[in-house]
N, C-alpha and C positions, 0 to 999 in steps of 0.2 A: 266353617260350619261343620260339626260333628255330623257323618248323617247316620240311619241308622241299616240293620239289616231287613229290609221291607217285606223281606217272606213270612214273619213272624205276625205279623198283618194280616196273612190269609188265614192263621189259624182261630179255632171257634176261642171265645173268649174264655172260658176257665174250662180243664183239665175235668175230665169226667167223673174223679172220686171226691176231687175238689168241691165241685158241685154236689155230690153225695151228700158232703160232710156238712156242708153249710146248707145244705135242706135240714138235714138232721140237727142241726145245732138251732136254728131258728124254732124245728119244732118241738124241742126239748126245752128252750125257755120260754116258751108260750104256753107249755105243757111241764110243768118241772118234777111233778108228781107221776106222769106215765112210765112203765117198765119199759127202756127202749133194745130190742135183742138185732143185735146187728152181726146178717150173714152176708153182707154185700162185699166187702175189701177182701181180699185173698191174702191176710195175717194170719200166722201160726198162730194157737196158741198155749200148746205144749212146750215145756222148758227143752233146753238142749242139754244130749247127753251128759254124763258125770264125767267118762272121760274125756271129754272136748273139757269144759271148763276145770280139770285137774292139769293138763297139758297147756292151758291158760294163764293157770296161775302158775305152774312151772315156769313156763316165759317171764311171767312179769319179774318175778324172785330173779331170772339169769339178768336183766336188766339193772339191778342193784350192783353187780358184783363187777368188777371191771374184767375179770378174766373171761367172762360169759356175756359181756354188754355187746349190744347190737347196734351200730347207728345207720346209716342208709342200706336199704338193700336193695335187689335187684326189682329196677321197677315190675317186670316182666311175671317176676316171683322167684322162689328160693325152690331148689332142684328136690330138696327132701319131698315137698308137697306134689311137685310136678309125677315126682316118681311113683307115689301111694295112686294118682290119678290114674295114670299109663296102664299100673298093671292092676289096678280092680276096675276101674271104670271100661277099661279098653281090651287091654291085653287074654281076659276073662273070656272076652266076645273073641276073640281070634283076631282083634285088630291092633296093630304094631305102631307108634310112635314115638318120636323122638323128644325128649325133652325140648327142644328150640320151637315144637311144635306147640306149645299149651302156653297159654299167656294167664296167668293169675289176674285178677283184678276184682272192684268190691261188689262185682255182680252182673246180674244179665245187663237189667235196665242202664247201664252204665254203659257195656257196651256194645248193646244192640244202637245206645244216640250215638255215639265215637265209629262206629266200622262204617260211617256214610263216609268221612274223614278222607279214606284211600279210594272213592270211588268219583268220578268226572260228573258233573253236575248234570251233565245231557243223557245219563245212562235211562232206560226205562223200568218202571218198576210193579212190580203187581203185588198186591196184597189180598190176604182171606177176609171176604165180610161174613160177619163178622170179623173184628181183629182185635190183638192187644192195641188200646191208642199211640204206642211211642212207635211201632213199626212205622205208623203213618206220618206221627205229628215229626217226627227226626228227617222224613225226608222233606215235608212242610219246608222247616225250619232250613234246609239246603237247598232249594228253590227248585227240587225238582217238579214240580206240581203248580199248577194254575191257581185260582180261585174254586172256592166251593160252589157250586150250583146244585143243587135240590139235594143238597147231603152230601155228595158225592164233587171229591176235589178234581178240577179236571188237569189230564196230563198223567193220571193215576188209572193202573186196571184194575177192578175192582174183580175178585175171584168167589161168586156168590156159595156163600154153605148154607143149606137147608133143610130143611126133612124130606126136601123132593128129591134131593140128589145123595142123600144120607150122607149130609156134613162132610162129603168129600170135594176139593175142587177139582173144576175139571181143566183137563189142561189147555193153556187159551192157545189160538188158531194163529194169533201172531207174534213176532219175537218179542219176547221182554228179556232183561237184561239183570236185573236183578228180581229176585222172588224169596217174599218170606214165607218160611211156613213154620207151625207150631202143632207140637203134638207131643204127648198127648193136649189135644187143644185147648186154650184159654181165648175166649169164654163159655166153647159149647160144650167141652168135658169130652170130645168124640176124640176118637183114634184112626188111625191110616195103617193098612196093611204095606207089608212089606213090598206084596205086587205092586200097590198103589204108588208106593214110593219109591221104586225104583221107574216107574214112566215118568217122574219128576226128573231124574238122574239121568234119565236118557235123554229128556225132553233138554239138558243144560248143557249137557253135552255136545247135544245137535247143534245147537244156538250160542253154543261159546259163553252160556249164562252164567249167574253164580247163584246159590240157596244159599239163604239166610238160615238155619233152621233152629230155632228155641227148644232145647227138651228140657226144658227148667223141671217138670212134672212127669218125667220117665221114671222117678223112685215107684210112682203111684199103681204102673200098670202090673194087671192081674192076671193078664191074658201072657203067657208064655209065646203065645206065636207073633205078638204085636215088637217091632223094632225100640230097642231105648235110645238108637244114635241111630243117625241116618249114615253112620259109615258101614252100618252091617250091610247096605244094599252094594254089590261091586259096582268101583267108579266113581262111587260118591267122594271119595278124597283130589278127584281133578275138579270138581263143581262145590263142593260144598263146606262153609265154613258155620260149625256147630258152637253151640253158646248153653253150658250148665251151670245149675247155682247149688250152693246149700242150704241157700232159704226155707224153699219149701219141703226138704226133706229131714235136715238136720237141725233145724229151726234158726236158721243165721239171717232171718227178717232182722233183727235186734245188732247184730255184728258185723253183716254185708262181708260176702267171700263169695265167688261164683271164678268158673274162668272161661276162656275161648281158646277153642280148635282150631288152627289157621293148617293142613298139610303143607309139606314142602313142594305137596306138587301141581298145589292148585297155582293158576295164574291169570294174570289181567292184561289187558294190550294197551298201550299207545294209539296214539290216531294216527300211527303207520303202521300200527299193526302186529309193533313187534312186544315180545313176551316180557313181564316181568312178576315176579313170584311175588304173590299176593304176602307169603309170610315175612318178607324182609320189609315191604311197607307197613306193615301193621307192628314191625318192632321196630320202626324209626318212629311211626307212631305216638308207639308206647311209651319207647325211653325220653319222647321230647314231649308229651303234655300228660303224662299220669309220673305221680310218685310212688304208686304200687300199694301194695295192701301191707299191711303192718308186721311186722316179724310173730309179734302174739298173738294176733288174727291167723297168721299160717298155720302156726302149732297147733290152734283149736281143731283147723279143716284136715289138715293131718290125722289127728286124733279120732277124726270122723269115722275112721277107715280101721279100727281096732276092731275087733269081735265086739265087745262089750256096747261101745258104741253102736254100733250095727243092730247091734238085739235091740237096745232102747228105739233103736229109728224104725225099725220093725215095728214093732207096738204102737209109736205112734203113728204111723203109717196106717195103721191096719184101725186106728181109734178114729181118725179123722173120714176112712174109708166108711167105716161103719157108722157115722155121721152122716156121712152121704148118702148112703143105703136108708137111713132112718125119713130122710129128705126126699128122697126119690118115692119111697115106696108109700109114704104119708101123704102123698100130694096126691099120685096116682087112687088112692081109696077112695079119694072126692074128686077125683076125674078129672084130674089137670094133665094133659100131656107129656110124659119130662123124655129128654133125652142125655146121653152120656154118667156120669156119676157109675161107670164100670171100672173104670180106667183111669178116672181121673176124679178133685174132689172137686168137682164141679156138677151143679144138675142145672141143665137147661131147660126150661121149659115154657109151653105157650100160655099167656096169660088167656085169660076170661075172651070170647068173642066178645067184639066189638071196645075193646078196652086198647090203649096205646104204652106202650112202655112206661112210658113216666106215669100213666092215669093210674098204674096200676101200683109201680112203685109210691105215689100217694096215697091207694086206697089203704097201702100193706102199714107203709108209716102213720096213718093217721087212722086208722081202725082196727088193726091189730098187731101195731107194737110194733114189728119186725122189718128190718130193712135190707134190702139184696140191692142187685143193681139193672137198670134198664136196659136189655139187650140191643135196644138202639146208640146206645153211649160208646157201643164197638163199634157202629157202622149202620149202613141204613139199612141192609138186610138181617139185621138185628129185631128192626121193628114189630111189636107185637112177640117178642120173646121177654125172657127173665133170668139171670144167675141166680142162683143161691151157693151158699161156698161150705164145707164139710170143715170148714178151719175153726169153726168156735168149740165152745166144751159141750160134751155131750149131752149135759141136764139142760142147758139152755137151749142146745138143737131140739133137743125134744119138746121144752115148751114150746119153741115158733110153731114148731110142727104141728102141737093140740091146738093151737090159738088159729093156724091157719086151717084146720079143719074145721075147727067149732064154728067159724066164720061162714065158710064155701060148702059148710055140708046139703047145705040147701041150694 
């Protein structure tokens, strides 16, 4: 008798955008004539650079030719890519790494589920409530966590962000052992200071921990004093292993490229206690269950990194940002509380008194048009919040925006 893996059991039965979509799909043919403007998924939807896709089709062209054909490459990634990464992304900041440190692959979400992979199922782990769903549901699905009881999965720390504590977590009183964190944050749009984040880095230190930390949305920030990588803080390269995409900067939702930061000097222990270097399991990892991102995919995120490309990603950077700005500050006219959307394209904000997440994403779908997503769908300290996302094009931000005022001006 085949059996199966039983953790997968504890999880809630559909995926949070999933849910989204199939709200929205049922009330689209039940309604097939309504305008439906949807700012809930965190999809680009600015095209990507002209040099990314001329470096694209360069690739494909070398592929015809036998003197220029590519056939397997390096799972891990190809050194050209690695080295554009090191010295704009890193090197830029005053921080030094080695190629065998950057692992290519087709994005966060891919391997924020795989780096549970190198870690003992009995480790502890804490997460931000709010959160992105896969921090939580990937440990789910590795049995590190109990059953769900009132929202809240037990054997899991829940790290509450909220207006009382201005969306910072605070640091919990007992060890955990893993800790994700994400900033600029997805789904409050809030940011963490450098101070803030280096008592994480001590605090992993202390406790021999490891940070998870997502900056999928560091293109985004405004503020010069706020960190893009948590290795600007000293130390964070013995506790922390960093996770960037191209998605949401360079628009590769559509192509999937993103990579992971392992240092050499981070490490993990044995249940005797003795050392072994976090980055040579995450490339036995690599080379035995991913076959690596594409050769023509490299070329593109390469291409990323030209001047040319850069100014395009500027602009739309700065179109999406002022999307948000349009969201934020149209909401606030009719006295809806928002927060973040400085820093990130995200505006969080509190729905209506006496309304619930979803009651409200109902009202927004079924009375004007517009769909975001319910900030309990992160977590239960989500409850009574909202997303709205600065990703769609700006004529249609602007209609949600008149439609939700013309609605709530009263």
């Amino acid at each position: 008798m085949i059996t199966i893996n039983e953790n997968f059991l504890k999880l809630e039965d559909s995926y949070l955008f999933v849910t989204i979509a199939n709200k929205v799909k049922e009330y689209q043919e039940k309604n097939p004539d309504k305008d439906i403007i949807k700012l809930g998924i965190g999809d680009v939807t600015r095209p990507i650079p002209k040099k990314v896709a001329e470096a694209m089709k360069k690739a494909v062209d070398e592929m015809t030719d036998s003197k220029t054909f590519r056939g397997y490459g390096p799972e891990v990634g190809y050194d050209f890519l690695k080295e554009k990464i090191i010295k704009n992304d890193y090197k830029k900041r005053g921080i030094k790494f080695e190629n065998y440190e950057v692992f290519i692959s087709d994005g966060i979400g891919t391997d924020i589920g795989n780096i549970v992979d190198i870690f003992a199922k009995y480790n502890t782990v804490a997460i931000t409530d709010p959160v992105y769903p896969a921090y939580l549901d990937t440990n789910v699905m590795s049995g590190r966590s109990g059953c769900i009881v009132d929202g809240k999965y037990e054997g899991i720390t829940y790290l509450e962000v909220n207006a009382e504590n201005n969306f910072i977590p605070q640091i919990p009183t007992e060890k955990i052992d893993m800790i994700y964190l994400c900033f600029p944050n997805n789904p409050t749009g809030t940011v963490i200071t450098k101070e803030e984040l280096k008592k994480w880095v001590d605090y992993a230190k202390e406790n021999q921990s490891i940070i998870l930390y997502d900056a999928a949305y560091e293109a985004y920030i405004q503020d010069e004093s706020i960190p893009h990588s948590i290795y600007e803080i000293e130390g964070a390269k013995e506790v922390a292993i960093e996770f960037k995409s191209y998605s949401k900067s360079a628009g590769f939702t559509g192509i999937r490229c993103g990579y992971t930061v392992v240092p050499k000097e981070l490490v993990g222990y044995t249940k005797e206690g003795n050392k072994v270097q976090l980055n040579k399991m995450w490339n036995r990892r690599q080379s035995t269950k991913s076959n690596g991102v594409s050769y023509i995919t490299q070329r593109g995120a390469e291409a990323v990194y030209t001047k040319s490309a850069q100014n395009e990603i500027e602009k739309n950077i700065q179109y999406y940002m002022n999307n948000t700005k349009t969201i934020k500050e149209g909401l606030e006219k009719v006295g809806f509380k928002t927060f973040g959307g400085e820093n990130a394209p995200y505006v969080w904000l509190k729905v209506p008194e006496g309304k619930k997440s979803w009651e409200f994403f109902d009202e927004l779908l079924q009375n004007v048009g517009v769909v975001g997503t319910p900030g309990v769908g992160f977590g239960p300290s989500g409850e009574g919040y909202f997303r709205l996302t600065g990703f769609g094009t700006k004529e249609n931000t602007e209609k949600a925006v008149k439609r939700i005022q013309e609605y709530y001006k009263n």
